[in-house]
GUFI-723209 format. One record per residue (C-alpha): residue in one letter; x, y, z. Coordinates in steps of 0.02 Angstrom, whole numbers, plus 50000, padded with zeros to 5 digits. Layout:
AXYZ/...
//
This chain:
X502105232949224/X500325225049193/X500225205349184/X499445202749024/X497505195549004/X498225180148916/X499605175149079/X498215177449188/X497015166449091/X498275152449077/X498755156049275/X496905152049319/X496685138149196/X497275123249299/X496275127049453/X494535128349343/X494685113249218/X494965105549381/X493365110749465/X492415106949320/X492835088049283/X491475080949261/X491325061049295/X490975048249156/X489735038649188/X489615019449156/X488145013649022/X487145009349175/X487455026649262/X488515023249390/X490125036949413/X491525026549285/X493055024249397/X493695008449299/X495545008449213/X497175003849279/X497925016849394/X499325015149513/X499835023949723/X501615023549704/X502335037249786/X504125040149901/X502945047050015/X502865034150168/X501155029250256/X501845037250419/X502745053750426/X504835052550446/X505335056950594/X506655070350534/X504985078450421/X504095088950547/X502915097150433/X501355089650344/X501615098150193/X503105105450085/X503165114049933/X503395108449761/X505235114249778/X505545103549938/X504445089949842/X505645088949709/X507235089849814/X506395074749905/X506105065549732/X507725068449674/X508625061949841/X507335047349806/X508095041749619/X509945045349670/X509745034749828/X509015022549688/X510435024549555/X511685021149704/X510705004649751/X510684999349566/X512664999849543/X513304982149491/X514234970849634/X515934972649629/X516334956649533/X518064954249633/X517044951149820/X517024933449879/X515824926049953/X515184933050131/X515914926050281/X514974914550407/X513544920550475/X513644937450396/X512094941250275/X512354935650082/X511064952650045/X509734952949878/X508924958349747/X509684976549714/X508604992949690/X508484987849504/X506944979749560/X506094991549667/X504745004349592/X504085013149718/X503515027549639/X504445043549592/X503285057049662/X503085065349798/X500895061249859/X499975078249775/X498195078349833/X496935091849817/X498695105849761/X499545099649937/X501095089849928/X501105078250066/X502415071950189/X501615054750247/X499805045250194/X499275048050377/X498295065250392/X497555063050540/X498045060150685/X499145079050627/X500675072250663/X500845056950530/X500895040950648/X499655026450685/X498745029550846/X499205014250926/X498785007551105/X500335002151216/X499404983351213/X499404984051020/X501054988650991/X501624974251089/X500784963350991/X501374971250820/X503124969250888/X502844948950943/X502184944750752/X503864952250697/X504854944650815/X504144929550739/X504604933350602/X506364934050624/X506344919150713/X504934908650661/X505494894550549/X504674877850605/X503724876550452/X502664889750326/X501254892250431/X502374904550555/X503154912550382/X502324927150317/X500614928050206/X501744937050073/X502944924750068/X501854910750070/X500824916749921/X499244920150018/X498954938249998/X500334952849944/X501354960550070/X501084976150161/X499264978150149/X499474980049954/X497804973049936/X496944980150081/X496134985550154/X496564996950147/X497794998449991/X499655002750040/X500875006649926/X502354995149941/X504094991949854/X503484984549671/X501834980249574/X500784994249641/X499464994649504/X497634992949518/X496474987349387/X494664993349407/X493274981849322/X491354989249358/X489724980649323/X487884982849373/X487904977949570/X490024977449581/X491534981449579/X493274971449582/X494744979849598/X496224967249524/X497804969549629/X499354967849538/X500344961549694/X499644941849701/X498364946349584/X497174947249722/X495474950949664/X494184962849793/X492464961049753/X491374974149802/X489594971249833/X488594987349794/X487434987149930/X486764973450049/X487354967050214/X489014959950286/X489254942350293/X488954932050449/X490194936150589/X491264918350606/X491284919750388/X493174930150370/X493884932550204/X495584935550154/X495454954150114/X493984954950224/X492164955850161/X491734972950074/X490124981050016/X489824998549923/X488795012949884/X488915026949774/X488715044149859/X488775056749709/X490325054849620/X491185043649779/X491345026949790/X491305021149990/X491715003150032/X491604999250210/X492734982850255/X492354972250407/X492724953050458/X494514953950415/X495494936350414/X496534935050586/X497734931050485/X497964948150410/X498244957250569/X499994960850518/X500254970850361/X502084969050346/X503504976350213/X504984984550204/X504245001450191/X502954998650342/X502264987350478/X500414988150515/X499474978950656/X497544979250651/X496454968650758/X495234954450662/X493754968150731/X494564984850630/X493194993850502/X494055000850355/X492885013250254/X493665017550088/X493375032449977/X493835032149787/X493395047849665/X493755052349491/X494455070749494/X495155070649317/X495625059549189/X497085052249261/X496845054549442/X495975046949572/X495715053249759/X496005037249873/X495565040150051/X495505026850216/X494865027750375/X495255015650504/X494055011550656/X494784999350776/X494605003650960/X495424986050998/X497204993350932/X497115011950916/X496675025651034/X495635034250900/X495045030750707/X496285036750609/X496585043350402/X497455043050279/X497365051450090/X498475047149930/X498135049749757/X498075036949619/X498735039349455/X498255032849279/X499405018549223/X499845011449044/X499114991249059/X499174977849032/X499504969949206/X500624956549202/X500204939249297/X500894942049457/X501634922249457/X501944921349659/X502044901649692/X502814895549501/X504444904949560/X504464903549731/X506144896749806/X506494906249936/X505244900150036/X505714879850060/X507604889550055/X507214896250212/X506624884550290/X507994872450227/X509264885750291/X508424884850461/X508674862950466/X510374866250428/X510634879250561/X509754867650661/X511094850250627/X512544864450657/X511934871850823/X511784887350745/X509824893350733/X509474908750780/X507574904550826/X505944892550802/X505304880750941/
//
């Protein structure tokens, strides 16, 4: 049996209003990238070790969402109202999954469903050198164990920038407050982090900043080429060399070059691309790709320091462990 003209038409449709968006432009001309869009995704920066492909298809994506929201559901049940309190030593837990949004969706770019943010190196993992591994694995270590006072906490829990490279660069998805606000004017752009409410200012043009002058967030300048925005990153803040979460662990060196690449390829979708050039940490430059999706605003004041008890809590709980003989770490 024929497939009628009007199935094949509709077939074909996607594919063509697709290749025919054409980018708004601002009133001054420059390709209109500003809204508030968001990279959740449950697809993790590096590929799973138990995914060995780079790609599935949209039935194994939605198996993979749906595991996602009923692993979700399960960590949103309420606490058993009858459990005491934990014994000695043994960890009191938080927050449930009520509070997590990570996304719902499997990363789509360019038709492909994708099974990490890495694309290159092919198999989904940071490139990193033996020598920079180690020193990814000492700043956590600290971590654990670091409790002298907030300068050895981390920048997330001190307020200073959000965790996990939410702000980049370049721009991680994390466990909550993954929107983006894009503001454009002649000569910049800011990009409003929800996470912290960091702000990134984008020079459009120009040179970097002097050497020994390091940013939080690094300094960044832009161009337009066509319908692409590129910002290239350099003289990150020492400071930021770990870019740590729950979902990942990042180590760059104060040196690393991040060159970013935003473009509009619809309405509610934006093509987000990094790559990473640090031969300091990694034995090559490496990529990643996600998309970005249009969000429903406002964003809400991200109010880190007005609510923040945990952090004299820890270190409170470390004095106490300290008068009992029962710290686990600090100097």
């Amino acid at each position: 049996m024929k497939t009628p003209a009007i199935v094949l038409m509709l077939l074909c449709a996607g594919p063509v209003l697709a290749a025919d968006y054409k980018v708004p432009r601002t009133s001054y001309g420059d390709p209109d990238l500003q809204g508030i869009w968001t990279n959740a995704t449950v697809t993790p920066v590096e590929r799973p070790d138990w995914m060995k492909k780079a790609t599935i298809t949209a039935e194994e994506a939605t198996a993979w969402e749906k595991r996602a929201a009923e692993f979700g559901e399960r960590g949103s049940e309420p606490t058993n109202p009858e459990t005491g309190a934990p014994d000695k030593g043994d960890d009191v837990g938080g927050y449930n999954s009520f509070w997590i949004d990570a996304g719902t969706k499997v990363a789509e770019v360019r038709g492909e469903y994708r099974t990490s943010i890495v694309v290159d190196p092919p198999n989904g993992h940071i490139p990193y050198k033996p020598e920079a591994q180690a020193k990814l694995y000492a700043l956590l270590r600290n971590i654990a164990v670091g409790m002298d006072g907030p300068e050895q906490r981390p920048l997330g829990e001190r307020c200073i920038v959000g965790f996990g490279s939410t702000g980049g660069p370049p721009m991680l998805p994390v466990l909550y407050n993954n929107h983006y606000q894009i503001v454009q004017s002649p000569g910049y752009v800011m990009i409003l982090v929800e996470m912290n409410h960091d702000a990134r200012i984008v020079r459009l043009g120009g040179e970097h900043v002097p050497p020994n002058v390091r940013p939080w967030l690094g300094d960044s300048i832009g161009r337009f080429e066509g319908d692409e925005l590129v910002i290239e990153t350099t003289n990150m803040n020492p400071g930021q060399s770990l870019r740590e979460c729950i979902r990942h662990r990042v180590y760059f060196s104060p040196n690393v070059k991040v060159t970013e690449r935003l473009k509009r390829v619809a309405a509610d979708k934006i093509e987000y691309s990094f790559t990473i050039d640090d031969p300091e940490a990694f034995t090559q430059t490496w990529r990643g790709e996600m998309p970005w999706r249009a969000a429903t605003g406002p964003i809400y004041e991200y109010a880190c320091h007005e609510g923040n008890y945990s952090l004299p809590g820890i270190l409170a709980g470390a004095r106490q462990q300290e008068k009992s003989g029962t710290a686990g770490g600090g100097s």
